[in-house]
N, C-alpha and C positions, 0 to 999 in steps of 0.2 A: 504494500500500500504506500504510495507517496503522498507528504502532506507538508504545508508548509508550518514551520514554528517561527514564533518571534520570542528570543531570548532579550532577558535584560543584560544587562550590560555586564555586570561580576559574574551572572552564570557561563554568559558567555568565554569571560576569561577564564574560568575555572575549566569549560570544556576545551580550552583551546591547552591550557596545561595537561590535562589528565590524558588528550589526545595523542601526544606527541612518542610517550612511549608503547602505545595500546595498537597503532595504527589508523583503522581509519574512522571518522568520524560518526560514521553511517552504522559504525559495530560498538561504538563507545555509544550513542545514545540507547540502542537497544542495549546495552547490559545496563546501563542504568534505570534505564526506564524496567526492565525485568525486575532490576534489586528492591526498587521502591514498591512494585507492584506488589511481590512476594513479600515485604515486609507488613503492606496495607492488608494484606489478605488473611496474614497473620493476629492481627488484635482483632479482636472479634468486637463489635459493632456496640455492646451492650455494655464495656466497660466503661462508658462515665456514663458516670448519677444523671438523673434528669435535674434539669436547671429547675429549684424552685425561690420563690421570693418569701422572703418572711412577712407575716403579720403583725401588725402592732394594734391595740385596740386604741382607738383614740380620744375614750372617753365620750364626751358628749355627741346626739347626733349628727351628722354629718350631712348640711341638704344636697340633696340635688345639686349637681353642678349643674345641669341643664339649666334651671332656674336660678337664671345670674341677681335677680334680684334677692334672690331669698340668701344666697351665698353672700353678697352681699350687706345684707341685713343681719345675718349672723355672725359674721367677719367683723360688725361692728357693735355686737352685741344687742342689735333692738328687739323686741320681742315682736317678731316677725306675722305670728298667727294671732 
């Protein structure tokens, strides 16, 4: 399969070093791109935690933010209702 890539700039140096004693560039992306593959393939997909957010209670009730007036009114302590 041919495809084109655009490397940054340091990768690109780093491939132009690691090329030199490997041969040719066309067998250096493919062993790399294998190494990485097989390493992905390797950690199985389930070791991190799912992201969760912590709670806080905040005390008094909370309006509606939809209702900018009431947020408002309670942001300034008036008795709203």
């Amino acid at each position: 399969m041919r495809t084109t890539l655009t490397l940054d700039d340091d990768v690109a140096a780093r491939l132009q070093r690691l090329r030199a004693p490997r041969g040719s560039q066309k067998q250096l992306i493919n062993d790399l791109l294998r190494m990485g593959m097989d390493q992905l393939e390797q950690q199985p997909a389930a070791d991190q935690a799912p992201f969760s957010t912590p709670t806080h209670r905040l005390g008094a009730r909370v309006p509606s933010l939809d209702n900018v007036a009431e947020v408002l009114a309670t942001a300034e302590a008036e008795d709203w209702r």
